[in-house]
N, C-alpha and C positions, 0 to 999 in steps of 0.2 A: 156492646157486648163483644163484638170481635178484638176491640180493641184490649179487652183485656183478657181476651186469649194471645192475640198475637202482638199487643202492646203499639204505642202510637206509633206515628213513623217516626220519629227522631229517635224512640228505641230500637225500633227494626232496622234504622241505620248504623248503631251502635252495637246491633248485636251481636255480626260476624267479629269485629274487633273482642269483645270482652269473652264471645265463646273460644279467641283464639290464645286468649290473656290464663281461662280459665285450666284450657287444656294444659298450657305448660307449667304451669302451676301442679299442677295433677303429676305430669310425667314427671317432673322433679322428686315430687312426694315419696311416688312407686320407685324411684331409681332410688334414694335415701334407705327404705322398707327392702329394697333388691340388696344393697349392698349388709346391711343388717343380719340376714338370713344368709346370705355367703359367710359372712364372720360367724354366725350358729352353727353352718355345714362343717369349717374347717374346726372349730374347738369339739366338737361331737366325734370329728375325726381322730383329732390327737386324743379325746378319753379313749376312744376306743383300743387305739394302738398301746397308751397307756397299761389301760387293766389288763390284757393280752399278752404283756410282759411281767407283769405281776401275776400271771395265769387263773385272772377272774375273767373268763368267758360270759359269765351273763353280765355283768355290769357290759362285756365289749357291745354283745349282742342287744343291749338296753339302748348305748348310745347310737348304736348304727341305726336303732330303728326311728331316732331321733332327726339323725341325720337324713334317711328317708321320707323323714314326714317334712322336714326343712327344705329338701329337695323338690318336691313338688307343692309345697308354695312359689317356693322360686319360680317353677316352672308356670304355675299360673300368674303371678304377676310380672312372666319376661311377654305375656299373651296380653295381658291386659296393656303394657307399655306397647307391644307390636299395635295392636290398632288403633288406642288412641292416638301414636303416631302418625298414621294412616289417617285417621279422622280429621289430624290437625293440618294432614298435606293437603288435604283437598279442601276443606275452608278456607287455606291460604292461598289456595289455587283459584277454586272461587271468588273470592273477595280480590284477587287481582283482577281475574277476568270482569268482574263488575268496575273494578277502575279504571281498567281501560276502557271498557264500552264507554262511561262516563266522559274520560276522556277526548273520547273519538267523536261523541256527540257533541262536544262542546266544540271541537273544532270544524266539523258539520256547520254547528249555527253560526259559527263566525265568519266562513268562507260563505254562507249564503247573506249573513251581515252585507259583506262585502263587495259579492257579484250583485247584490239588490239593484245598486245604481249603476250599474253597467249596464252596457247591450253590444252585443257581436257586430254591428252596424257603426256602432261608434267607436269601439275599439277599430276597426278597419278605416274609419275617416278618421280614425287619430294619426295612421300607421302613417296614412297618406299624405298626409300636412308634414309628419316632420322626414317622411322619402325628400318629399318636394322641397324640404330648408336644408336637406343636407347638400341635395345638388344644388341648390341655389350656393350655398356657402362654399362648393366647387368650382363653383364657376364664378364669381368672386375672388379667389385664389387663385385662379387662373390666370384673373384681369389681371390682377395686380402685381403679380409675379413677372409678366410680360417685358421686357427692356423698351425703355423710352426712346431707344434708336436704335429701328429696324435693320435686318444686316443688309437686305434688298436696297438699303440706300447706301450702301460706302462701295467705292470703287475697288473694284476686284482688281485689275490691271494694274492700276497704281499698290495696291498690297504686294502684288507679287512683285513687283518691278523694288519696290523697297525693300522686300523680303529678298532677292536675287544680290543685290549690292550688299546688305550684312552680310550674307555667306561670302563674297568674294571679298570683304573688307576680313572677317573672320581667317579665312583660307589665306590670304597674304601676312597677317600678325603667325599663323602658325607655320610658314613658312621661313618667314624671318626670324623666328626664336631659335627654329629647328637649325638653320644656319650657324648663327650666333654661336650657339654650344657647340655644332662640331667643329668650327673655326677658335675656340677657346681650346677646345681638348687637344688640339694638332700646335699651337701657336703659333697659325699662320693669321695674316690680317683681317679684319672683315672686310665683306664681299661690298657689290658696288653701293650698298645702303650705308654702310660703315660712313667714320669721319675719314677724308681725303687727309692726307700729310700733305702738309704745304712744300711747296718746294724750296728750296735754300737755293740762292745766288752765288755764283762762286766767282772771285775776285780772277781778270783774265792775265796770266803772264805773259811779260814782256816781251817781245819779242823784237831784240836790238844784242846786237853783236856789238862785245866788248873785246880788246885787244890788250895783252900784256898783264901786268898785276892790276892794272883797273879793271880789267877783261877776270880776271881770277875772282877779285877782292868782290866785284859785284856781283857774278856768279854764286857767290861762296853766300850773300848778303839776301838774294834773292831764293835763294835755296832756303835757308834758314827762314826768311821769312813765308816762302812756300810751306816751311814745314808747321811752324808759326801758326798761319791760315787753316794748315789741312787739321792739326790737333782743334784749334777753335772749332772749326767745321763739325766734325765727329763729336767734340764736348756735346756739343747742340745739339747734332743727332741722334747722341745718346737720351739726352734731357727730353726731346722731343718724344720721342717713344716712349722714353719714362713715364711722359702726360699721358700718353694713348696707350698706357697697359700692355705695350708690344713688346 
């Protein structure tokens, strides 16, 4: 008997959907029927104005009473659209409010789905087994990161002691370059790291007294080959220098 007052559940699930199907359906109808009756108000207006100019008063006073009775239909079916509106906002507000509750329930059963096979006890012994694998795998990383020769085993002494001879082998190359260039910029010779010039041998003159034109003639012969000697001499010591950039 109830059920066909209030119909089965599958149509009592169905009913907010088709009363909300219904309504709009309806408010389209009335808004169709609204605009209808504006088109009656405004044609009733222009007779009016019409016969007014043609100076028939009762036809004007005929259509205006037209236009007032047009008028308040309007105005009863802008009342009838006002609440059915109204009627359609709060079924649709309703029928949310039931989806969501719907909704929430169902996410309700599944979070207790879920916690079913938990327990606060086990979650805290889970927490603790992988605390304990993470330091473990820390200290692992640790090991292995460690160098295979400790620094405590290499000789400090001997470090420095080799480390003090680079700097002084260092300090003496910057010393000698620094040389080098300002001995280039002056063109005077390099200093005592430089190549040595070899020294040239110079042939010793005679020393014997000649008398008369043999005394002249061999003077004259030993001079010229002095001179001989000293231009070779200088060739070579120009040549020489030449080799050494001087």
């Amino acid at each position: 008997m109830w059920g066909y007052f209030f119909g089965t559940p599958k149509q009592q699930k169905e009913l907010p959907k088709k009363a909300i199907v219904d309504l709009r359906e309806h408010i389209q109808l009335l808004n169709k029927k609204q605009a209808h009756l504006q088109t009656q108000i405004d044609q009733q207006q222009q007779l009016a104005k019409r016969s007014l100019t043609q100076g028939n008063k009762n036809n004007a006073k005929t259509y205006l009473k037209k236009k007032k009775l047009y008028e308040s239909q309007l105005d009863k079916l802008q009342s009838q659209i006002d609440s059915l509106e109204q009627q359609l906002y709060s079924i649709e507000n309703a029928n949310l409010n039931l989806e969501t509750l719907k909704a929430m329930k169902q996410g309700a059963s599944a979070m207790k789905n879920i916690h079913k096979g938990l327990d606060l006890d086990k979650v805290d012994d889970t927490m603790d087994e992988i605390r304990e694998q993470v330091e473990l795998n820390q200290e692992i990383s640790e090991a292995i990161s460690k160098p295979l020769i400790m620094q405590d085993e290499l000789d400090e002494d001997e470090l420095d002691q080799e480390l003090e001879l680079l700097e002084s082998e260092q300090q003496q190359q910057a010393q000698a370059q620094s040389l080098g260039q300002a001995a280039a910029a002056v063109g005077a010779p390099a200093p005592s790291h430089a190549v040595s010039q070899p020294s040239i041998d110079l042939p010793s003159v005679p020393n014997v007294k000649l008398s008369g034109p043999e005394k002249a003639s061999g003077q004259a012969e030993a001079e010229a080959q002095e001179d001989e000697e000293e231009d070779e001499d200088e060739r070579a010591l120009r040549e020489l220098q030449a080799e050494m950039g001087l």
